[in-house]
C-alpha positions in Angstrom: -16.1 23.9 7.4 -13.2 25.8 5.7 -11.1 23.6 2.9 -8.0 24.5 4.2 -8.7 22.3 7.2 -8.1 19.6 4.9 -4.7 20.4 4.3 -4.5 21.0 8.4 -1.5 19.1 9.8 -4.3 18.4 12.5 -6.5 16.6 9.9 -3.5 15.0 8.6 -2.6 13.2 12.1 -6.3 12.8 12.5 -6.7 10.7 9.0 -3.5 8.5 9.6 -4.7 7.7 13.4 -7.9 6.6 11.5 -6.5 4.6 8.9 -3.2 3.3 9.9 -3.7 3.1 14.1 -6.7 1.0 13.4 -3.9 -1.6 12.8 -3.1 -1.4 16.5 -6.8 -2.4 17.7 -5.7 -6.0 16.0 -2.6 -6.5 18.5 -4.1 -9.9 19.3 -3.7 -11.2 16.0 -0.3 -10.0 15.6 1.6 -13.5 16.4 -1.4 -15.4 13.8 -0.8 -12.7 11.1 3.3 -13.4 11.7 2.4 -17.4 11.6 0.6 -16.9 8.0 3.3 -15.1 6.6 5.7 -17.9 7.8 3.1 -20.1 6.0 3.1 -18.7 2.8 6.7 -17.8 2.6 6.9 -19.5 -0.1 5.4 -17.2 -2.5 7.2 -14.3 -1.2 9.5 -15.2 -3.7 6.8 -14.0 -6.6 6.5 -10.3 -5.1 9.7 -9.0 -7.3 6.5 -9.7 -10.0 4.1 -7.5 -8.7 7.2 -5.1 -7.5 8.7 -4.8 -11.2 5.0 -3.7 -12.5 5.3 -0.9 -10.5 9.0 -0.5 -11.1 8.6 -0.2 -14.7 5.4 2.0 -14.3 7.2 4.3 -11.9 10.4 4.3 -14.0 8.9 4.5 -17.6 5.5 5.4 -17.0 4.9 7.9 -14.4 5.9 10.9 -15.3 3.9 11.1 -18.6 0.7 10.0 -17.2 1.4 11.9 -14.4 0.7 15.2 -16.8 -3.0 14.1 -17.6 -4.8 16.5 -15.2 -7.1 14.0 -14.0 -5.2 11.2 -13.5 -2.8 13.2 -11.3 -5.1 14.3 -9.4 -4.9 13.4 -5.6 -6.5 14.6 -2.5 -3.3 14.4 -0.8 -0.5 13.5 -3.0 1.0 10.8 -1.4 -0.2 7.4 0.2 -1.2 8.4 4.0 0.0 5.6 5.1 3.9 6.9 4.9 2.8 9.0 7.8 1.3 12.7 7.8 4.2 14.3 7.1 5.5 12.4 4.4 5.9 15.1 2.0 8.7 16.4 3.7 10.7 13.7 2.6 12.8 10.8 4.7 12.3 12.8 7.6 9.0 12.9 7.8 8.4 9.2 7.1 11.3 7.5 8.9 9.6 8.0 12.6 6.4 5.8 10.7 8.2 3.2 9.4 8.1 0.8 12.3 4.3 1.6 12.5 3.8 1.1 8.6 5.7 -2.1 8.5 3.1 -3.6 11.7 0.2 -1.7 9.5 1.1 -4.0 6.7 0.9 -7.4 9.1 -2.9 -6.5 9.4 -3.9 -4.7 6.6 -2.1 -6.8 3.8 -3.8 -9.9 5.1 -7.7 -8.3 5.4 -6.5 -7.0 1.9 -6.3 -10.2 0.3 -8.8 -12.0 2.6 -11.7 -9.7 1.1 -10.5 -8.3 -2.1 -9.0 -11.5 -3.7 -12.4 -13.3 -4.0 -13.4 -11.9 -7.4 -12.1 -9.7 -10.2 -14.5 -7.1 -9.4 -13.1 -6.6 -5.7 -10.1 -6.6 -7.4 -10.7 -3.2 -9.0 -12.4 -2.3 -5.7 -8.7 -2.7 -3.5 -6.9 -0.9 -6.5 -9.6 2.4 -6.3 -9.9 1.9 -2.2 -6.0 3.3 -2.9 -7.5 6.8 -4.1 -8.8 7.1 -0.1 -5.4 6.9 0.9 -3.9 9.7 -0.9 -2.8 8.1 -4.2 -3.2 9.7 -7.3 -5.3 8.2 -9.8 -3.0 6.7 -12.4 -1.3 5.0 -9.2 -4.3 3.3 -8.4 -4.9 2.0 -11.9 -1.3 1.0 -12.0 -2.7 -1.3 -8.6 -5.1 -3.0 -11.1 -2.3 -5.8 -12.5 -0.8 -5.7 -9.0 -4.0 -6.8 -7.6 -4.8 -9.6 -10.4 -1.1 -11.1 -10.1 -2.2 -11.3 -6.0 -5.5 -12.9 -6.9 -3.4 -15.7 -9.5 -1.2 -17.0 -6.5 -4.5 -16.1 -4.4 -6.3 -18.7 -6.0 -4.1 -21.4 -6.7 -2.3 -21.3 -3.5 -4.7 -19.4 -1.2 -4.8 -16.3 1.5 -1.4 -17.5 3.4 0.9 -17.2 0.2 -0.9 -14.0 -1.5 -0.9 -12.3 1.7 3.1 -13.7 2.0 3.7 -12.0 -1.0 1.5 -9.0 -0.8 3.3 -8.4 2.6 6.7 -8.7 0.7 6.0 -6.6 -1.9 4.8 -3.8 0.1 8.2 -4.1 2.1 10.2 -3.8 -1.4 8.2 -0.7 -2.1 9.3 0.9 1.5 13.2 -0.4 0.7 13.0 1.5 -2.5 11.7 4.5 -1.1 14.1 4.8 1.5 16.9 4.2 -0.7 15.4 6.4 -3.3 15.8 9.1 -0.4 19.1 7.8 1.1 20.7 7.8 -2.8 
């Protein structure tokens, strides 16, 4: 198969059907996955935590690790789930928003339910990222992300991390719009 089918816009649509419209096979959980979020809304209010790690990262961070050859690298250089076209800016994510933000009803809750059991899944979720386009150093950034989920994960349980892994994720798609907007 030739490489450059990989950086197809065809494979691109492909991959995100795959990864992100898989969401949309779980319509029928949609009102439970709103009713745990109204459950654990209460932790929502610890996601500027996990928010500010990668604030600091991205702000402080980023752009010298970003030179280490290897942990830069990225099969697609930028998280698939912003939509296929994301590298082309707000334009190319805005149309995916609405399907990111029902994406992150499922996903952030089967996130927590099976990578929030031990520390070693932990690490698991925070490589899994790598799948979706991240560069490396993002994923390891994920690491203390993923262990502040697991805390409020184990001493207030799947409802609240998912609450506030739900919120957090929404924080990081407010900043990036803004980032683009600004």
């Amino acid at each position: 198969m030739d490489i450059s089918f990989f950086d197809s816009d065809a494979f691109l649509i492909g991959y995100y059907v795959f990864t992100v419209g898989a969401s949309l096979l779980l319509i029928k959980d949609t009102k439970k996955r709103v009713l745990d979020l109204k459950a654990g809304i209460g932790s929502i209010k610890y996601a500027p935590i996990a928010f500010g790690i990668l604030a600091v990262y991205v702000l402080f961070v980023f752009e010298y690790v970003d030179q280490i050859p290897i942990l830069n690298w990225s099969w697609l250089g930028y998280n698939i789930a912003f939509g296929p076209f994301a590298e082309q800016g707000m334009l190319g994510i805005i149309p995916f928003v609405p399907l990111l933000i029902y994406m992150f009803l499922h996903i952030n809750y089967f996130e927590e339910f099976y990578f929030r059991k031990s520390k070693k899944m932990v690490l698991v979720w925070a490589l899994i990222h790598i799948g979706m386009g991240i560069k490396i150093h993002m994923a390891l950034v994920l690491i203390p992300i993923g262990f502040v989920f697991k805390y409020i994960y184990d001493k207030k349980g799947i409802k609240h991390s998912y609450a506030m892994h739900f919120a957090t994720n929404i924080l990081v798609v407010g900043m990036l719009f803004l980032s683009f907007v600004l």
